[in-house]
C-alpha positions as CSV (number, residue, x, y, z in Angstrom):
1,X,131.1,150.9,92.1
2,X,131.2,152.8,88.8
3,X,129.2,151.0,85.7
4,X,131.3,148.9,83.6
5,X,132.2,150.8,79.9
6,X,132.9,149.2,76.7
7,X,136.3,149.3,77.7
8,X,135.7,146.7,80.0
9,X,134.9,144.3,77.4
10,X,138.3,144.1,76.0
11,X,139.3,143.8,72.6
12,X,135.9,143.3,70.2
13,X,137.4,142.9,66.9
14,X,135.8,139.7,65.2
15,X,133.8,139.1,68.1
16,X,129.7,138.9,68.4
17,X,128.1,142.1,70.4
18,X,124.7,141.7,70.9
19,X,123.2,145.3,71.8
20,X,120.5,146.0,73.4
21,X,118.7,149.7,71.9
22,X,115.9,151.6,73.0
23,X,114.2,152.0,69.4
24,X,110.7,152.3,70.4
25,X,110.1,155.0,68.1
26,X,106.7,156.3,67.0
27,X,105.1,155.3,63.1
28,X,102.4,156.4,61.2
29,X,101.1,154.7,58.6
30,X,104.5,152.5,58.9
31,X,106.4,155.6,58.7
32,X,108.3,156.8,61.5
33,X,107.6,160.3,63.0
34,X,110.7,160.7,65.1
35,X,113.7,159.0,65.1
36,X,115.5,160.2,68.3
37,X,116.0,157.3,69.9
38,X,117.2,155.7,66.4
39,X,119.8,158.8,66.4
40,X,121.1,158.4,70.0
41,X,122.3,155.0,69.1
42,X,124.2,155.6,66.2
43,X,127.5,156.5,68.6
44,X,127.8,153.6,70.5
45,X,126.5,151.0,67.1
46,X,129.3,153.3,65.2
47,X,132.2,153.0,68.0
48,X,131.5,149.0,67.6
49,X,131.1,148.8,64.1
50,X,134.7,151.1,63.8
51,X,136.3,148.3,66.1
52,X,135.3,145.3,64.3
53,X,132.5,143.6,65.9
54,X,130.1,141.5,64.3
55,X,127.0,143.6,65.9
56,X,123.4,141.9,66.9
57,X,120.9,144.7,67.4
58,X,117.9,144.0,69.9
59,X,114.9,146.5,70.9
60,X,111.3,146.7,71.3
61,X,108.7,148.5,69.7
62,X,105.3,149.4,71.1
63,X,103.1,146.9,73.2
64,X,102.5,143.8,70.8
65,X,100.7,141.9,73.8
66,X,103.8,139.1,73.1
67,X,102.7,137.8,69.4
68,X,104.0,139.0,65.8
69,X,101.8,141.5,64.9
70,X,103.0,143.9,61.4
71,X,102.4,146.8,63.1
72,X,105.2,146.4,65.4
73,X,108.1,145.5,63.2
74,X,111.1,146.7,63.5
75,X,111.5,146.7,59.8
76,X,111.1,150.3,59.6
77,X,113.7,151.1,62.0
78,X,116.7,148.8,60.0
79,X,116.1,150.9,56.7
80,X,116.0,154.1,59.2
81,X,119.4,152.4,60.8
82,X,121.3,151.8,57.5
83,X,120.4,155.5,56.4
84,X,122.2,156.7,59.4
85,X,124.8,154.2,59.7
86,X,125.6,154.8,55.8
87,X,126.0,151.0,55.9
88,X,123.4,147.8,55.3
89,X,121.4,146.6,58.3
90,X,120.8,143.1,58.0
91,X,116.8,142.3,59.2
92,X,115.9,139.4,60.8
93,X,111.9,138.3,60.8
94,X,112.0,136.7,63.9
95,X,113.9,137.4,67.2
96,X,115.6,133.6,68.6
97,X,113.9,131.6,65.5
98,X,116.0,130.6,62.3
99,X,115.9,133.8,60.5
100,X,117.5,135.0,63.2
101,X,120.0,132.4,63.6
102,X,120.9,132.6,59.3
103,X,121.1,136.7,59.9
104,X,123.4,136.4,62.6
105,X,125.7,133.6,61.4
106,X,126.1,135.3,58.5
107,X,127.7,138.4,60.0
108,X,131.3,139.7,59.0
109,X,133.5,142.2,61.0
110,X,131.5,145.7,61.3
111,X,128.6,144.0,59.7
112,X,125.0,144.8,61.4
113,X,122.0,143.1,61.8
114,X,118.3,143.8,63.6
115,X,116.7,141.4,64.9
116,X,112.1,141.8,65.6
117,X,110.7,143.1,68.1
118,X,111.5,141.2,71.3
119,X,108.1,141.6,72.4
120,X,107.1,139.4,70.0
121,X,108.1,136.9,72.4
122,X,106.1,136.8,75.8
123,X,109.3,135.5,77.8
124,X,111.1,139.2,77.2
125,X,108.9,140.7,79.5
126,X,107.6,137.4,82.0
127,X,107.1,138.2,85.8
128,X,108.7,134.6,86.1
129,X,112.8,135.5,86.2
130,X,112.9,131.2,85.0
131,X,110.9,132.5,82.2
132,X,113.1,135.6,81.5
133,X,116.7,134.1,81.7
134,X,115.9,131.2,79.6
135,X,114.8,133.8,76.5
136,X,117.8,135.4,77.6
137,X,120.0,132.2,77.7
138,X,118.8,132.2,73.7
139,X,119.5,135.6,72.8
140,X,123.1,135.2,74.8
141,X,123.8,132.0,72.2
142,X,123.8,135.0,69.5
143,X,127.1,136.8,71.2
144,X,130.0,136.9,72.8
145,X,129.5,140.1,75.0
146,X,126.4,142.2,75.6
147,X,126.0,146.2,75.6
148,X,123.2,147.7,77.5
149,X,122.6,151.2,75.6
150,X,118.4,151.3,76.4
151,X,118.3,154.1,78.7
152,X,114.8,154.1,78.4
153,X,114.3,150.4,79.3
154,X,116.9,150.6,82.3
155,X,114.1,150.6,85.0
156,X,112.5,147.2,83.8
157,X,113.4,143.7,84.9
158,X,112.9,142.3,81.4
159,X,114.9,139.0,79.6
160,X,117.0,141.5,77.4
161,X,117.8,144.4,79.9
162,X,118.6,142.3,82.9
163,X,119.0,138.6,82.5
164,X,120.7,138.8,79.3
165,X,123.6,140.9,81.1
166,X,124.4,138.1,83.6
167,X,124.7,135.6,81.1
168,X,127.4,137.6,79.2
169,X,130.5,139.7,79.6
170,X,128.2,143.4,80.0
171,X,128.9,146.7,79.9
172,X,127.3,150.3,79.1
173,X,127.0,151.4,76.3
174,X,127.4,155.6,75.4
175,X,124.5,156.2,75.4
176,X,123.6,154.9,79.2
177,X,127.0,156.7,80.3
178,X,126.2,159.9,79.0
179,X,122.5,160.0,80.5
180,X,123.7,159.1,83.7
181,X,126.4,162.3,83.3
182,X,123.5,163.9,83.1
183,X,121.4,163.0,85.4
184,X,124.2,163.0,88.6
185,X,124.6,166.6,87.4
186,X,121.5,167.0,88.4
187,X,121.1,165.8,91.3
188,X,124.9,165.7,93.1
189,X,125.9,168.9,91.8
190,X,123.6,171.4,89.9
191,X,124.3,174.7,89.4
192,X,121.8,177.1,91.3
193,X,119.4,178.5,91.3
194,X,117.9,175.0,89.8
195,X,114.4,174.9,88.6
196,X,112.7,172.0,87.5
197,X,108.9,172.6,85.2
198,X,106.7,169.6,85.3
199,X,103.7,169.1,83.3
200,X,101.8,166.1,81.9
201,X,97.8,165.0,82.6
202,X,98.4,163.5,86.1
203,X,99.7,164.5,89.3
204,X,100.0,160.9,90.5
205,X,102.5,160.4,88.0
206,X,104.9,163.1,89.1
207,X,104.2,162.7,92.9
208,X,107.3,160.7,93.5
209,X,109.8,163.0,92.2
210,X,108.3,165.9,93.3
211,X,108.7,164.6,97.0
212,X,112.4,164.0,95.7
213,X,113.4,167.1,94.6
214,X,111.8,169.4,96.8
215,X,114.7,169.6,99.4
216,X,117.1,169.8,96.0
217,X,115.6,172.7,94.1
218,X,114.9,176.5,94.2
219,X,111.7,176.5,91.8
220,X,109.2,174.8,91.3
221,X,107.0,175.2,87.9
222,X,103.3,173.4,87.3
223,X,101.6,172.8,84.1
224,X,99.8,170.3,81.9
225,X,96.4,168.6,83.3
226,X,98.1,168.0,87.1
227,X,98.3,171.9,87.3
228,X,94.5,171.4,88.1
229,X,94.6,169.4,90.9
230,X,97.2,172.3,92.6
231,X,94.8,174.8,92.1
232,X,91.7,172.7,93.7
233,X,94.1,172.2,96.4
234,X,94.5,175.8,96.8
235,X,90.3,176.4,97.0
236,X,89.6,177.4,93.1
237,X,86.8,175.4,90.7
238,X,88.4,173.6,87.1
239,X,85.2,173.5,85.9
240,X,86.0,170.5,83.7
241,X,89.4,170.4,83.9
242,X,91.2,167.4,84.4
243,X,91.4,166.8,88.4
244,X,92.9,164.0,90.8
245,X,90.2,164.2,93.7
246,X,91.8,162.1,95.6
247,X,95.5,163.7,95.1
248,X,93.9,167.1,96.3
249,X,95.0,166.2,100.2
250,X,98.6,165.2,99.0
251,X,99.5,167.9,97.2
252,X,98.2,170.3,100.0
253,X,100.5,168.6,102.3
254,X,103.5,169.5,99.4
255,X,102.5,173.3,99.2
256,X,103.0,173.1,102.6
257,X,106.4,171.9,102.9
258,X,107.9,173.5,100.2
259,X,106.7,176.5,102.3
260,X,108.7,175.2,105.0
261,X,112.1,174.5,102.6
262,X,111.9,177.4,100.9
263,X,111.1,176.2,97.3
264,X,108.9,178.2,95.3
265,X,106.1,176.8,93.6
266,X,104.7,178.7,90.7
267,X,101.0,177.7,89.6
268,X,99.7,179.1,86.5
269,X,97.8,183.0,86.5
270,X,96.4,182.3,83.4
271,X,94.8,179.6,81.9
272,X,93.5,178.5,78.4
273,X,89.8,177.0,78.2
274,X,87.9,175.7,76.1
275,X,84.6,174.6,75.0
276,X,85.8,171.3,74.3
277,X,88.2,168.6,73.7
278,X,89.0,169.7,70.0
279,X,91.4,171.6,67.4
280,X,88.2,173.7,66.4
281,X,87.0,174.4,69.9
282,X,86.1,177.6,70.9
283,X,88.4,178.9,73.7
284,X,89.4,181.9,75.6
285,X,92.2,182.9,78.5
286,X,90.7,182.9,81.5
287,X,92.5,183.9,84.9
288,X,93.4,180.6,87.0
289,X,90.6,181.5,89.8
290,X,88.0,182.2,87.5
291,X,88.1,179.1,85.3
292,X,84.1,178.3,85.8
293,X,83.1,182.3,84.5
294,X,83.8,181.9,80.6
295,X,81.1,181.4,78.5
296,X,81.2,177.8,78.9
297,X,80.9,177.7,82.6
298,X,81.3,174.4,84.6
299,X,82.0,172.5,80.8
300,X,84.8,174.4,80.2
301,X,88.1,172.4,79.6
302,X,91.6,173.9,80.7
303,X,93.8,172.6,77.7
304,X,96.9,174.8,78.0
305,X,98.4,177.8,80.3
306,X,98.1,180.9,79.4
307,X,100.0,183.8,77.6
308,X,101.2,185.7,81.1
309,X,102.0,182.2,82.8
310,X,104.1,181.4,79.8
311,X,106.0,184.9,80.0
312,X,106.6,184.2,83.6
313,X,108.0,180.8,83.4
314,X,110.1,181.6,81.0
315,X,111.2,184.4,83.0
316,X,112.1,182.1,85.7
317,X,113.7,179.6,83.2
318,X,115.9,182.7,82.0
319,X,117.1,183.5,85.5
320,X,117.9,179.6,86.3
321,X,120.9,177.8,85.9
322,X,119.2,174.8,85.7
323,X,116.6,173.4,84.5
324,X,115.1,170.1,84.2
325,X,111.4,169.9,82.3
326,X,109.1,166.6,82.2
327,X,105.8,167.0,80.8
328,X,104.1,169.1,78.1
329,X,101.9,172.4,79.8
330,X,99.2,171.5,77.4
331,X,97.6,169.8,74.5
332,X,100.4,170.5,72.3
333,X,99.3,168.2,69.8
334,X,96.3,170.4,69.2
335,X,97.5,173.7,67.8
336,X,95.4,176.8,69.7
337,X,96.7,174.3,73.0
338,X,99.9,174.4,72.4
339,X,101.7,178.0,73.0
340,X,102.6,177.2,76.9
341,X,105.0,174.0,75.6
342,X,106.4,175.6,73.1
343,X,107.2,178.6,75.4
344,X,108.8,176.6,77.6
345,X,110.9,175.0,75.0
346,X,111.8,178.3,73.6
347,X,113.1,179.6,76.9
348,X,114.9,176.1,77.5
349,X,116.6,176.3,74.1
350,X,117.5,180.0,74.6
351,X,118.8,180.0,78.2
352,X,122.6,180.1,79.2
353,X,122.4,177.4,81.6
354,X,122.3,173.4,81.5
355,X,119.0,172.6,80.3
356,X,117.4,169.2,80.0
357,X,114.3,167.8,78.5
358,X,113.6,164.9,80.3
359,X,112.3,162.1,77.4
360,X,109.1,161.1,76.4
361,X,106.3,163.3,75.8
362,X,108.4,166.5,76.6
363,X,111.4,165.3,73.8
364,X,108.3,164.4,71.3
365,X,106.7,167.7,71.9
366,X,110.1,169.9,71.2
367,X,110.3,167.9,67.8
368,X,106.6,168.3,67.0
369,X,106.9,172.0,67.7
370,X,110.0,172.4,65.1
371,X,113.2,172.5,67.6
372,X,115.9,170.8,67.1
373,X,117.5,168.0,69.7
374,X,121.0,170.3,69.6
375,X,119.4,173.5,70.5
376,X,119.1,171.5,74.0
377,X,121.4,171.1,76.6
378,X,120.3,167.4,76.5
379,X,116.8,165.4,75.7
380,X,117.1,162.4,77.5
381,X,115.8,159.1,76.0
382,X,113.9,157.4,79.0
383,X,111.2,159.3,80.3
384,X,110.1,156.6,83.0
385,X,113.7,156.2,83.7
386,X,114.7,159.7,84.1
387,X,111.8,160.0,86.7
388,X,112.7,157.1,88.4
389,X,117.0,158.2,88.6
390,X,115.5,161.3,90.4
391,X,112.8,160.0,93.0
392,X,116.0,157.3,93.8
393,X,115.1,154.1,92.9
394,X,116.9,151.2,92.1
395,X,117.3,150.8,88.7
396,X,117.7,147.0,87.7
397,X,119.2,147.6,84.1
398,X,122.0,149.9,85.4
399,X,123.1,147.9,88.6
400,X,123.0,144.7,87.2
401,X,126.0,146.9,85.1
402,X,127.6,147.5,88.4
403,X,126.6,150.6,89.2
404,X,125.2,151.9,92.9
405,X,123.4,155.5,93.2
């Protein structure tokens, strides 16, 4: 069964929409850093605003523990909202309480309010589904139909992204239909040859999909901290380099198969090490089996890939087309670490193919390093969820929607 679209809903003019975002966008100082996810909602908040609805805003932000706490208010992200909408964002201090209740009854046609962080409230995210439906009985009160557009929330069984959809006419929103365009493109039908980079500190993490997309892909690239437990695996010393002892075994047995498929795995020839865990460090290219003979010997700490790696995954990129990346190939956030992720984004932004950046650390990294989000075929939203579309799981936010992978 295909998900249900806005269409479904019917006619919304004069009628309450209460929509849940993925807003979970990163602040400084109470300022926000990237507003991506603020951005990627504007379509489907502007399609409803342009028919009429009265439109209720819901999201988290951060991990509040489930009590107010200022550093998690959404505050920021209304006046970031109005900016973009070019329209005022009504803010409501609490999320089912009676600021809420006076924000949302005093809505007109195309009017738009916010209400806090959800996580304020411990019920959003309760293991009891009791628990979870009653919130989500009070945020339904607020609405007369209910638009999932939180890709990156799509993979939780939480009050506002599951429970809240039963208790009201639901449907998709844009944002949801166009990541899972993207993300059946990539697995039902991608152009070949199809590489797919990961990165990130841990192996564990990436396991999963990597057992997924084996039998799907041509190429495989490795980078970021799990690119250490591949080359244990293959008999060389990391020195101190982050490793996954206990992943060593596992990811033998994956050499090993995609031997058997036919996929090629390329493991860094070069890598970046340094004397320590710091912007100032000193640091030197070492060669990927001789990690333990720089200067700093067993201390030494592989923070990014090196200069010939990054030529040659770029290379590979180039001849792709295409390419999925998840996971930076260093420290990026530390500048001599961050050359190998910004290679990679340059090769993705550059290439002639269909290229996707799949969310979370990868989509802040192409921001931090001064791309921009339409140099990119697309830069998903949902990290977690992305990952989680491609190993095949079930994905409670989407089916509950009506729709079957």
């Amino acid at each position: 069964m295909p998900i249900r679209t806005l269409e479904s809903l019917g006619e919304l003019g004069g009628k309450r929409v209460i929509v849940r975002c993925d807003l979970n966008v990163p602040l400084k100082d109470g300022q926000i850093t990237d507003d991506g996810r603020i951005r990627a909602s504007i379509p489907t908040l502007t399609k409803l605003i342009d028919a009429g609805a009265r439109v209720v805003i819901v999201s988290h932000l951060g991990r509040p523990d489930g009590a107010p706490d200022p550093r998690y208010s959404l505050e920021p992200v209304a006046v970031r909202l109005a900016e973009l909408l070019d329209r005022p964002v009504a803010f409501a201090t609490d999320t089912v309480g009676d600021s809420a209740t006076a924000v949302v009854g005093g809505l007109g046609d195309g009017d738009v309010a916010l209400l806090e962080n959800l996580r304020f409230n411990p019920e959003e995210t309760s293991k009891d589904a009791a628990v979870r439906a009653s919130f989500a009985g009070q945020l339904a009160s607020f609405a007369d139909a209910f638009v999932s557009d939180g890709f990156g929330v799509v993979h939780r069984k939480q009050a506002s992204v599951f429970e809240l959809a039963d208790a009201l006419p639901s449907a998709a929103g844009l944002l949801i239909e166009q990541e899972l365009g993207v993300l059946e493109r990539l697995t039902v039908t991608p152009e070949r040859p199809y590489t797919v980079v990961l990165g990130g500190s841990k192996v564990s993490d990436k396991l999963s999909v990597i057992d997924a997309l084996l039998p799907k892909v041509d190429t495989l690239l490795i980078g970021g901290g799990m690119l250490f437990t591949f080359l244990v695996a293959q008999g060389h010393k990391v020195a101190s380099s982050l490793l996954e002892e206990d992943q060593v075994e596992v990811v033998r047995e994956y050499l090993s198969r995609a031997k058997e498929l036919g996929v090629e795995i390329v493991l860094p020839t070069d890598i970046v090490v340094a004397s320590a865990f710091s912007a100032d460090a000193e640091y030197e290219v070492a060669p990927s089996d001789a990690i333990e003979l720089t200067p700093f010997g067993d201390k030494g700490l592989g923070l990014d890939i090196g200069p010939e790696t990054s030529a040659r995954f770029a290379e590979v990129i180039a001849g792709s087309k295409t390419v999925f990346w998840n996971g930076p190939m260093g420290v990026f956030e530390l500048a001599p670490f961050a050359a190998g992720t910004k290679a990679v984004a340059a090769a993705l932004a550059s290439f002639d193919g269909f290229g996707v950046v799949g969310g979370g650390d990868s989509a802040a990294a192409v921001r931090a390093l001064g791309f921009d989000d339409d140099q990119f075929g697309h830069i998903s939203t949902g990290g977690g969820a992305s990952l989680e579309f491609l190993e095949g799981k079930r994905l409670p936010g989407l089916e509950v929607l009506g729709w079957q992978q």
